[in-house]
C-alpha positions in Angstrom: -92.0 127.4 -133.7 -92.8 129.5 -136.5 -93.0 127.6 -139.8 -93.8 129.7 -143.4 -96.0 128.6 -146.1 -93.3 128.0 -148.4 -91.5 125.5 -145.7 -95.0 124.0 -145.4 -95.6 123.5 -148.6 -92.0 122.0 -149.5 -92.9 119.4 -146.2 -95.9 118.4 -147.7 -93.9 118.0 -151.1 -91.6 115.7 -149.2 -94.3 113.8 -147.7 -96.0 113.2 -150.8 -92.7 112.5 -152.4 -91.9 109.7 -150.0 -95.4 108.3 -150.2 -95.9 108.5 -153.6 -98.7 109.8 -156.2 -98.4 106.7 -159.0 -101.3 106.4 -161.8 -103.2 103.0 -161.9 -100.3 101.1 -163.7 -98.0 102.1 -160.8 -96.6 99.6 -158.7 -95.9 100.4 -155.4 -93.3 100.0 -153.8 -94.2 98.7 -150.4 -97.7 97.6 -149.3 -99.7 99.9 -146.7 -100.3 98.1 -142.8 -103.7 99.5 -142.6 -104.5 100.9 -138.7 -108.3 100.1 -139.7 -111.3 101.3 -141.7 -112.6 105.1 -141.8 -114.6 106.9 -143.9 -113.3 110.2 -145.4 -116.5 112.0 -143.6 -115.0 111.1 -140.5 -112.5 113.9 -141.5 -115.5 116.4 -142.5 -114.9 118.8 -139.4 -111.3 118.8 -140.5 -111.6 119.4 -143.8 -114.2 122.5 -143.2 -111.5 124.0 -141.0 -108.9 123.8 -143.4 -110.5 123.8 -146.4 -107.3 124.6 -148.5 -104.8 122.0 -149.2 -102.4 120.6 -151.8 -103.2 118.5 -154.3 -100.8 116.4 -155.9 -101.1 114.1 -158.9 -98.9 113.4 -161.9 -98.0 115.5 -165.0 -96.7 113.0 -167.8 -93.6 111.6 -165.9 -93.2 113.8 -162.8 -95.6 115.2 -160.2 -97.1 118.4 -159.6 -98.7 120.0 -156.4 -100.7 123.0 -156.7 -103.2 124.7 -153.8 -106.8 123.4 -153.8 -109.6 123.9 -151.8 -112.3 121.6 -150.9 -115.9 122.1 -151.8 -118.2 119.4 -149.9 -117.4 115.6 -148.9 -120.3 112.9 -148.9 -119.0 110.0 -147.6 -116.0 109.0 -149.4 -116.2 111.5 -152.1 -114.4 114.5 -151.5 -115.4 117.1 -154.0 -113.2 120.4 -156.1 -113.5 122.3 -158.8 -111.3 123.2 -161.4 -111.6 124.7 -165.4 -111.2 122.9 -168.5 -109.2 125.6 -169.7 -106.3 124.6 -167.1 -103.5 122.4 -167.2 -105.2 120.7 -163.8 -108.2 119.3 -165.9 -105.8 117.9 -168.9 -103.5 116.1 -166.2 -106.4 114.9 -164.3 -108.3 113.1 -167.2 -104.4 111.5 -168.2 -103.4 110.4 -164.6 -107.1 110.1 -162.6 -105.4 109.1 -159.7 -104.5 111.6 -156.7 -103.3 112.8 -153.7 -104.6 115.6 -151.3 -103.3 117.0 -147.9 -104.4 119.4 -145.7 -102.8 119.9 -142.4 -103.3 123.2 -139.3 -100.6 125.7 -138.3 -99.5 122.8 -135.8 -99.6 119.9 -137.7 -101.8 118.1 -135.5 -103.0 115.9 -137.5 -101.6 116.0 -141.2 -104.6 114.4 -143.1 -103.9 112.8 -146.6 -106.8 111.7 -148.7 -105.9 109.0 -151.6 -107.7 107.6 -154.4 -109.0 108.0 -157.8 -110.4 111.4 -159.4 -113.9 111.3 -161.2 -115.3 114.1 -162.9 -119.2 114.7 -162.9 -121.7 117.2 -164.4 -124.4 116.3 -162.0 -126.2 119.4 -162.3 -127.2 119.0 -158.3 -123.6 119.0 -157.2 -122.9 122.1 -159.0 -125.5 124.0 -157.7 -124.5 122.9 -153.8 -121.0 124.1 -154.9 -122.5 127.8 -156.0 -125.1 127.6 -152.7 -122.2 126.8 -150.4 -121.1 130.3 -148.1 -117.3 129.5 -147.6 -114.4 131.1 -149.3 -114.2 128.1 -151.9 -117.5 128.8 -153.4 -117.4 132.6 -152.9 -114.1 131.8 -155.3 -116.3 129.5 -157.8 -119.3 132.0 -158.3 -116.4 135.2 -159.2 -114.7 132.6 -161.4 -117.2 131.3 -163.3 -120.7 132.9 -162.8 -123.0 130.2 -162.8 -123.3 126.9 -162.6 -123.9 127.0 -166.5 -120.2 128.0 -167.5 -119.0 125.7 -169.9 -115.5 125.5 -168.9 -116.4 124.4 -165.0 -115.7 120.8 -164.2 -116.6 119.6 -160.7 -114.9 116.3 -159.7 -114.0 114.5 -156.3 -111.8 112.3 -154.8 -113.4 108.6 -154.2 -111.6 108.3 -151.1 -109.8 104.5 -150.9 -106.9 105.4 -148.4 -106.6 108.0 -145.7 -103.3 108.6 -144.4 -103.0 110.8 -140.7 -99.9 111.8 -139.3 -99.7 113.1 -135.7 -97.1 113.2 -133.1 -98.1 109.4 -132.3 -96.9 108.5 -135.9 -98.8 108.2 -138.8 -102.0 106.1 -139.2 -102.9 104.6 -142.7 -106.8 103.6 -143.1 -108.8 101.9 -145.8 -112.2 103.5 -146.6 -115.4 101.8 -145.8 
């Protein structure tokens, strides 16, 4: 069955939606039955395949999703990049807390990564971010240059919940 972005896009909306993307304050409204305990590098391959997603978090009262793609992951941190100059980095410091999905042309499996955003200038991260050779850092060094550019902010995901949706049902993890 052929599916187009914009119908993927607006299911992942849904998803997101019906699972929720609440700040730290946010109650939720029912509690998770965790299937067990991964760790978001478990996911690596995955990620590397499908290295752009949608990220959704909250802008003042409602939510946004906008295209990401994934950097690196070490362990539970799941790193991105964004500019201060953008909207992104202004909702990000207000609401830290996130959702990101990526999912392949068959949906097998939808993977959700959940937690809080932390930002870091860790000079070291940011030059493995202009060293790495796929399309999301090929993107960075056009954007922004160098690894010097004042208005590049580097922050990841600290993975606490991983969400995985396949054709056996969905699968809801904590992190180790």
């Amino acid at each position: 069955m052929y599916i187009t972005m914009f119908a993927r896009v607006c299911l992942v909306t849904v998803i997101f939606a019906l699972a929720g993307c609440g700040g730290q304050n946010a109650e939720r409204v029912t509690e998770s039955e965790y299937s067990g305990i991964r760790s978001a590098s478990d996911f690596e391959e995955l990620l590397e395949a499908y290295p752009n997603g949608v990220l959704a978090n909250r802008n003042g009262d409602h939510l946004r999703t906008q295209i990401m793609s994934f950097q690196f992951i070490e362990g539970n941190k799941v790193f991105f990049c964004t500019g201060a100059e953008k909207p992104l980095y202004a909702q990000l410091m207000a609401f830290p807390h996130v959702s990101y999905c990526i999912f392949p042309e068959d949906f097998e499996p939808v993977l959700s990564l959940n937690g809080p955003v932390v930002f870091t200038d860790d000079r070291e991260l940011l030059e493995r971010v202009f060293a790495g050779t796929n399309y999301a850092g090929e993107f960075i060094r056009r954007h922004y240059g160098t690894a010097d550019n004042p208005d590049l902010r580097l922050f990841y995901i600290d993975v606490i919940e991983i969400e995985t949706y396949e054709y056996t049902g969905p699968n809801v993890f904590k992190t180790q």
